[in-house]
N, C-alpha and C positions, 0 to 999 in steps of 0.2 A: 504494500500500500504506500502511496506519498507520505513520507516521511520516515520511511521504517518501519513502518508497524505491522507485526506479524501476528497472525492468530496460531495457535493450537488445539483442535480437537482432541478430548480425553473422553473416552469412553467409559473408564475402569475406576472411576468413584472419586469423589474430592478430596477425599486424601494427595492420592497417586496427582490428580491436578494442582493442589496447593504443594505439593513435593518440587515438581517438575517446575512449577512459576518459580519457587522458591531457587533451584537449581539456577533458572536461565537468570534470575536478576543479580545474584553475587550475595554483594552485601547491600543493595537496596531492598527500599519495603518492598512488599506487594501489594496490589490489590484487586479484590477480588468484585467484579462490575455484573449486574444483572438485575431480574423480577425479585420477586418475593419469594420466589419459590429457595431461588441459588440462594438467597440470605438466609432465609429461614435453617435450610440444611446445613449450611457453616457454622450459624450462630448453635443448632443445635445439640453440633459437632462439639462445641467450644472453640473452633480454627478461628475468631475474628475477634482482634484485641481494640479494634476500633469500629464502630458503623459509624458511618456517613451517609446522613439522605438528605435528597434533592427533591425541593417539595414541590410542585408545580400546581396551581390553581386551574387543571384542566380535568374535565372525568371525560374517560375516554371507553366507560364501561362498566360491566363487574368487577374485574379485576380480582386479585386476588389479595387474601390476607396479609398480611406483614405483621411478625412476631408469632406466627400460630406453630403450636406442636416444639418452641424453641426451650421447653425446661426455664428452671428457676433461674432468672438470670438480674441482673440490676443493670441499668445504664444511666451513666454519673455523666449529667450534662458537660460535655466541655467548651461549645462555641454553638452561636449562630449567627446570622451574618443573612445578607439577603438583597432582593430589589421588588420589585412590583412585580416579576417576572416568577421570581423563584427564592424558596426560602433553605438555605443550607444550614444544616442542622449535624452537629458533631457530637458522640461519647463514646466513652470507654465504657465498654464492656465487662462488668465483673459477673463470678460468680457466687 
């Protein structure tokens, strides 16, 4: 893609995918970008020491849950930040 950007299909479970991101980035973060469903599954996992959501003022639907099936978990506000457009919303994840 323009600029570099390469995707990877994993088949074989989030783990083996958060391994392999982890492998190609070194010693940078990762992060991990999707629905509700991919967060739900990480966070349930425990793999996400931070979410970040991008709130947009548009319904485009049903959609789906965010937080469902995720176990006891706490999230300790750490930022928000925003425009008329979009409201980004930062915490850490504990358990």
């Amino acid at each position: 893609m323009q600029g570099g950007t390469t995707f990877t299909f994993v088949t074989d479970g989030i783990e083996s995918a958060l391994a392999q991101a982890r492998q190609a980035a070194g010693d940078a973060n990762v992060s991990i970008a999707g629905g509700a469903q991919t967060v739900d599954q990480y966070l349930a996992a425990g793999l996400i020491d931070e979410l970040r959501l991008h709130v947009a003022p548009v319904i485009l639907g049903a959609g789906e849950r965010l937080l469902d099936g995720v176990g006891d978990l706490a999230l300790e506000p750490l930022s928000v930040s925003g425009t008329n457009l979009v409201t980004h919303l930062s915490y850490r994840v504990t358990r």
